[in-house]
DRENKELO-837617 format. One line per 4 residues: for each residue x, y, z of C-alpha. Coordinates in nm, 2 decimals. Example, Ala and Ser with C-alpha at 12.3 -4.5 7.8 and 13.67 -1.06 7.14 Angstrom:
<atoms>
1.23/-0.45/0.78  1.37/-0.11/0.71
</atoms>
This chain:
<atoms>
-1.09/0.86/-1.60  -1.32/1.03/-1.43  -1.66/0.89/-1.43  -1.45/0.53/-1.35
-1.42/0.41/-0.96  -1.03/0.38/-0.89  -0.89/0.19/-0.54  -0.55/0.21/-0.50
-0.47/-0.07/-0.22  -0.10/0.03/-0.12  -0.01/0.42/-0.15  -0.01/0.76/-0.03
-0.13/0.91/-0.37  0.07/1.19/-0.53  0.29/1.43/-0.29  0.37/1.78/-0.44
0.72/1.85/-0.38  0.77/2.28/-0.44  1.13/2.40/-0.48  1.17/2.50/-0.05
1.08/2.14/0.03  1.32/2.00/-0.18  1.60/2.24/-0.09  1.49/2.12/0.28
1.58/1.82/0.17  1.95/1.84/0.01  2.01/2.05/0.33  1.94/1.79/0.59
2.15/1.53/0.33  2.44/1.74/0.33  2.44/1.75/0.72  2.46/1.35/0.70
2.13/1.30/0.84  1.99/0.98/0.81  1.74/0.97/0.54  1.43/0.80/0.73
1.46/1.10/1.00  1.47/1.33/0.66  1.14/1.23/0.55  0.97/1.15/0.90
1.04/1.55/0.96  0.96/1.68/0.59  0.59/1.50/0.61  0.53/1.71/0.89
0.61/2.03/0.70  0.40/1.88/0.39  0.12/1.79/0.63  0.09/2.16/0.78
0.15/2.31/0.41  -0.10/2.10/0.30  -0.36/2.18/0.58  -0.27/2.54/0.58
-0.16/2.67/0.23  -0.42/2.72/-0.01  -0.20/2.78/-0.30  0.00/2.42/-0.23
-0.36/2.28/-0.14  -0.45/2.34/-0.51  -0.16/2.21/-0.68  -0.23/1.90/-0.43
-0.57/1.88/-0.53  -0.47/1.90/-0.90  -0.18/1.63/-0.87  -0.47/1.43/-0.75
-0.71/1.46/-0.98  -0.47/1.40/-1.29  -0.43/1.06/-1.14  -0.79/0.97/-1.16
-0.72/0.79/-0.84  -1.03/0.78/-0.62  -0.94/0.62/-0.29  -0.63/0.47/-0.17
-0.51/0.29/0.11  -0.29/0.48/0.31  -0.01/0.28/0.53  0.09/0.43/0.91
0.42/0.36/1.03  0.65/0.38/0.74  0.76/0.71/0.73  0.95/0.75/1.01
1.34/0.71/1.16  1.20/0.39/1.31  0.99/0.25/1.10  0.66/0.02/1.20
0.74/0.10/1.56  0.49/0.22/1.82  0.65/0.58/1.77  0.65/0.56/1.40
0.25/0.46/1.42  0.17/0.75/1.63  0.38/1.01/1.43  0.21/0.91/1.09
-0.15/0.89/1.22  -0.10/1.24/1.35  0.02/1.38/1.01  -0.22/1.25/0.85
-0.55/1.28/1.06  -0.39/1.67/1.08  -0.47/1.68/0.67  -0.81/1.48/0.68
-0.91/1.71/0.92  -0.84/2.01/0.74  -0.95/1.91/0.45  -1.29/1.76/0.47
-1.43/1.95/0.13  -1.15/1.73/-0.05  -1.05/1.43/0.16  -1.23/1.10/0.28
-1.16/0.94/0.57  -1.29/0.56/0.49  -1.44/0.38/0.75  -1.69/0.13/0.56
-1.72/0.09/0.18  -2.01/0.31/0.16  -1.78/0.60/0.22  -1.56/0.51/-0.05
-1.86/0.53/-0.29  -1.96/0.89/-0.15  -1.65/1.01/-0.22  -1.67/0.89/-0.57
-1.99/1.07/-0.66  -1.87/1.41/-0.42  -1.54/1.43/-0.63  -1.36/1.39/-0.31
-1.05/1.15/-0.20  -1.06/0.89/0.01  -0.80/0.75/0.24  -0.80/0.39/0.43
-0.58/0.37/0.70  -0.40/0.06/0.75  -0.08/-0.11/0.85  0.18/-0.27/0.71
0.26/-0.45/1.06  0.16/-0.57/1.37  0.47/-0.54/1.51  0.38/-0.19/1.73
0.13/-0.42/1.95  0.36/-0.65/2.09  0.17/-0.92/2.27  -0.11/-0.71/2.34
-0.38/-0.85/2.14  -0.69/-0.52/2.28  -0.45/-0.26/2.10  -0.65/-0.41/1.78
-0.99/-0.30/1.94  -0.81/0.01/1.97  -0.69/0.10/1.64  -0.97/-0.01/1.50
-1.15/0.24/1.69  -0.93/0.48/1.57  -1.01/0.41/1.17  -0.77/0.12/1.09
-0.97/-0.09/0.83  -0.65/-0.31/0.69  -0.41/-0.47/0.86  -0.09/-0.63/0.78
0.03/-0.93/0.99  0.39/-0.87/0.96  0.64/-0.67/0.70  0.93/-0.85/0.59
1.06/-0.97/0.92  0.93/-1.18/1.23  0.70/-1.05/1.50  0.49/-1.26/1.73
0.21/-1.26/1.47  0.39/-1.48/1.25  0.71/-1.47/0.95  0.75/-1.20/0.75
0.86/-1.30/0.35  1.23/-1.20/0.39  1.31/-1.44/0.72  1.51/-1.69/0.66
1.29/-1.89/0.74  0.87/-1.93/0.80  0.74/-2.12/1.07  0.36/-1.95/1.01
0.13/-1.79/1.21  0.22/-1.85/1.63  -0.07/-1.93/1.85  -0.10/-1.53/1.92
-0.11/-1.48/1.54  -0.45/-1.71/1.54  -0.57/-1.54/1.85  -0.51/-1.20/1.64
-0.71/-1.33/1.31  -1.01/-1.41/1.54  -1.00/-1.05/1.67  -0.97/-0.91/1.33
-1.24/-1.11/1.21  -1.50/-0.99/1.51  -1.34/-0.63/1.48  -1.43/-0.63/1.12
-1.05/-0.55/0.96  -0.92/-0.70/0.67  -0.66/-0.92/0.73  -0.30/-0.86/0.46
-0.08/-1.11/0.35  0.13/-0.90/0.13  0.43/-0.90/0.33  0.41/-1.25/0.52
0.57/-1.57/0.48  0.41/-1.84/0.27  0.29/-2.01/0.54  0.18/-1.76/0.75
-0.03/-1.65/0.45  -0.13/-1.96/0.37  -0.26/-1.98/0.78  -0.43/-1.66/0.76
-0.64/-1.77/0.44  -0.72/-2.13/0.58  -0.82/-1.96/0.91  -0.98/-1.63/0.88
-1.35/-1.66/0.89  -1.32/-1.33/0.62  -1.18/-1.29/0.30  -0.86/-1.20/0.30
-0.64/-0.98/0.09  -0.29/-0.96/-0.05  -0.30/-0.59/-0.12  0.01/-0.52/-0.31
0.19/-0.76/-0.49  0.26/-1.05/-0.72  0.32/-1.35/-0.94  0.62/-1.57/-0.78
0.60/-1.81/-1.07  0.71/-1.50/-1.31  0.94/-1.37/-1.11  1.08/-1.63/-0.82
1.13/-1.30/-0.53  1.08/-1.37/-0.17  0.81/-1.06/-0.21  0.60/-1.23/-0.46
0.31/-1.50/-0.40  0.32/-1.85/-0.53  -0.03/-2.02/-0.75  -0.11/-2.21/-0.49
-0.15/-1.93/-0.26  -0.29/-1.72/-0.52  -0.57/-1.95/-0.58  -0.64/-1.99/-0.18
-0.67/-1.61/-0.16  -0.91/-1.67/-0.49  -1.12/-1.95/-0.33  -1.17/-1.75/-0.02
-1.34/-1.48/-0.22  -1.05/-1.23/-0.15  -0.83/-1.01/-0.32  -0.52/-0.93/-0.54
-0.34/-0.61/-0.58  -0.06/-0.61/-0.83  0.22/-0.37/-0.76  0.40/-0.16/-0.99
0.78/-0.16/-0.80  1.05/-0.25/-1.09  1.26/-0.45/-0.91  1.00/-0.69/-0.80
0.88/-0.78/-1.15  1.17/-0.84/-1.38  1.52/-0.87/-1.34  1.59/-0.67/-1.61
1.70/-0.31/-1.56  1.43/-0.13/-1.77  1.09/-0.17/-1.65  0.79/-0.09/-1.83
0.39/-0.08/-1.79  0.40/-0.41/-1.99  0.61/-0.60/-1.73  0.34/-0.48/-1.47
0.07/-0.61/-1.71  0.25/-0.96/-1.76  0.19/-0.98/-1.40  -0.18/-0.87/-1.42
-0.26/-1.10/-1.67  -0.11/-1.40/-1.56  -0.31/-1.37/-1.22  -0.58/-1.30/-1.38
-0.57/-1.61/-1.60  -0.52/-1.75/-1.28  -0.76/-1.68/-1.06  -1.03/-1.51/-1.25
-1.07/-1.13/-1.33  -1.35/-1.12/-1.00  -1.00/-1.15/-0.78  -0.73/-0.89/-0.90
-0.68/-0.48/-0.87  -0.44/-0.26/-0.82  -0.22/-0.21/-0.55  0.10/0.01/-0.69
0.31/0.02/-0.36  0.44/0.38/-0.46  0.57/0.49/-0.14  0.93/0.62/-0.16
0.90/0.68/-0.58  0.79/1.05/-0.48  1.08/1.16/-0.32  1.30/1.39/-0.52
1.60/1.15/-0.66  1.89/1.27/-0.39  1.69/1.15/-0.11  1.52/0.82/-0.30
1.89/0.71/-0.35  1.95/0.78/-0.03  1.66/0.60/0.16  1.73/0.35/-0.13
2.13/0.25/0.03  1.92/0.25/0.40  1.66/-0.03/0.32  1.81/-0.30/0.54
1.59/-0.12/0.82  1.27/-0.24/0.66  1.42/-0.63/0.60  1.53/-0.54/0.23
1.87/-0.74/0.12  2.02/-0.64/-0.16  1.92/-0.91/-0.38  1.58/-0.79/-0.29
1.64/-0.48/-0.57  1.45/-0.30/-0.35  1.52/0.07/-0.46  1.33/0.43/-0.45
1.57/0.54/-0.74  1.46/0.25/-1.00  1.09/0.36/-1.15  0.86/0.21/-1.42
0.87/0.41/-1.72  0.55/0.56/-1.77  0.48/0.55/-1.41  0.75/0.75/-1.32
0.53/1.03/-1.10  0.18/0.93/-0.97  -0.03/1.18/-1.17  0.04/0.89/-1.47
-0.15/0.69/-1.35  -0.37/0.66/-1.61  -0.15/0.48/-1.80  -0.15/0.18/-1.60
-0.53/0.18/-1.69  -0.48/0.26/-2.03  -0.24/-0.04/-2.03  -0.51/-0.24/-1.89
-0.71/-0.16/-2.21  -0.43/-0.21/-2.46  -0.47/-0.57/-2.38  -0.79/-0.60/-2.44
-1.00/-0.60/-2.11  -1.31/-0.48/-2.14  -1.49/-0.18/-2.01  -1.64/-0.37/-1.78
-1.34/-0.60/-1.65  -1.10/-0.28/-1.61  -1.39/-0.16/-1.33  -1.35/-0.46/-1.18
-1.02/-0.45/-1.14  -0.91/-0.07/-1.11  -1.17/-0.07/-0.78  -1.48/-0.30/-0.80
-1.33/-0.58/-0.70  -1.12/-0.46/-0.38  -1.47/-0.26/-0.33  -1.65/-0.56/-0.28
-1.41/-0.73/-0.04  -1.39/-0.43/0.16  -1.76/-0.42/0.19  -1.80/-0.77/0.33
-1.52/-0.79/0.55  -1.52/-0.40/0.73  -1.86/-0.33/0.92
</atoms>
């Protein structure tokens, strides 16, 4: 696992969670906070723990390394009591620029792709920052210039609901990208930013690859036509991503890929293969969107009943509690390559698509 280049295009890598953070945790439960200011107030502690404590630095490190994970693409705005707001974008790039900054023998900030390959041959981690929304800019097109200034390299039109970019993929319905929202590709494309679909409507994916001058990428999801879920792409769209020399991530969330209540590795590789046959295996990576799936299980039910903040409906089986078995905790990662290998990919195509494929996207697009 080691000597193999891994890009994870949707995650914050493996947390440590030690026995005080999660007593922390059942505390602030049992006083009936709500769960998003729970966690927007324990990364904060993990953050200084992290920066400070050399003993929980170590078991980070380690967590880290057993995942064989080499970079990762880090989203700002989540993890907070108001999520993919202006306040919730601040709080999160100050967490974590505080651990990046403290821990520059270990951690990467990526900027261009060649950092991504130093880190690789230094041992070290890197992060991508990037959003999962545009909502925070409102109709103030220059806060791109800004952010991009400020190290965001991937940028997601919209989440699951409208903004005045375009339709997110839970609307009711998808009116594509609004005259701002093609003002807002242009600047991307000049800044140099890649441009995410995940999240979006059909059609305002389908505008943003028919009018970015760049590649542009669906980070983190997957095949509609396996599983009909508003969070999943169709072929057609699939193919334009394809045609326009951009990229696939395939998630790893159970109730996005089957409807059944057991998930395994090989329902994530139905997914990976069908793409694959697809598009072609040039296109497709990983992209696990394991976000909530490291919080200790009394607060992952929790956040899971509160999901209606992020545009989740219940048919949506949207839910921190549910994991994929064998992908339960981050540091198993390696089995999601190993499953790539039990299907008979070669050497050479499991590179491509555990990071030399997003690698090469990320290289033309973000100067």
């Amino acid at each position: 696992m080691g000597s193999r280049l891994i890009i994870d295009t949707l995650s914050h890598g493996p947390l440590v969670w030690t026995d005080s953070l999660v007593e922390t945790s059942n505390q602030m439960l049992s006083l009936g906070l709500s769960p998003w200011k729970i966690i927007q107030d324990l990364i904060v502690v993990a953050a200084k723990t992290i920066a400070s404590d050399n003993d929980y630095f170590a078991k980070y490190m380690d967590a880290w390394k057993k995942s064989g994970v080499t970079c990762v693409s880090w989203t700002i705005g989540p993890i907070h009591e108001k999520p993919y707001s202006y306040d919730g974008v601040f709080h999160n790039y100050s967490f974590l620029t505080h651990i990046v900054d403290h821990r520059k023998d270990f951690l990467v900030k990526v900027l261009k792709a060649e950092d991504i390959e130093k880190a690789f041959k230094q041992n070290k981690k890197g992060i991508i920052f990037s959003f999962q929304s545009l909502e925070h800019i409102g109709s103030n097109i220059d806060l791109l210039d800004l952010y991009y200034m400020m190290g965001v390299r991937i940028m997601q039109l919209t989440y699951n609901y409208r903004n005045l970019v375009g339709d997110g993929c839970t609307e009711r319905m998808d009116g594509g990208l609004s005259n701002f929202g093609l003002m807002v590709i242009d600047r991307m494309n000049k800044l140099g930013a890649l441009v995410d679909v995940s999240h979006c409507g059909p059609q305002t994916s389908m505008d943003a690859a028919e009018n970015s001058k760049d590649p542009v990428a669906a980070t983190h999801t997957f095949s509609k036509k396996l599983y009909d879920h508003d969070r999943g792409k169709t072929d057609e769209l699939l193919k334009a991503i394809a045609e326009k020399g951009g990229y696939i991530g395939v998630l790893a969330v159970p109730g996005f890929l089957t409807t059944r209540s057991k998930t395994t590795i090989d329902d994530w590789l139905v997914h990976v293969d069908y793409i694959v046959d697809l598009v072609g295996v040039d296109y497709v990576g990983i992209g696990t969107d394991f976000y909530g799936f490291s919080l200790p299980e009394p607060l992952a039910i929790k956040v899971s009943e509160f999901l209606e903040v992020l545009g989740f409906r219940p048919e949506h089986r949207a839910s921190f509690a549910t994991k994929i078995e064998g992908f339960e905790d981050y540091i198993k990662f390696p089995n999601l390559i190993k499953g790539l290998a039990s299907r008979g990919y070669s050497d050479q195509e499991i590179n491509k698509i555990a990071g030399e494929n997003f690698l090469r996207v990320f290289r033309k697009v973000v100067r």
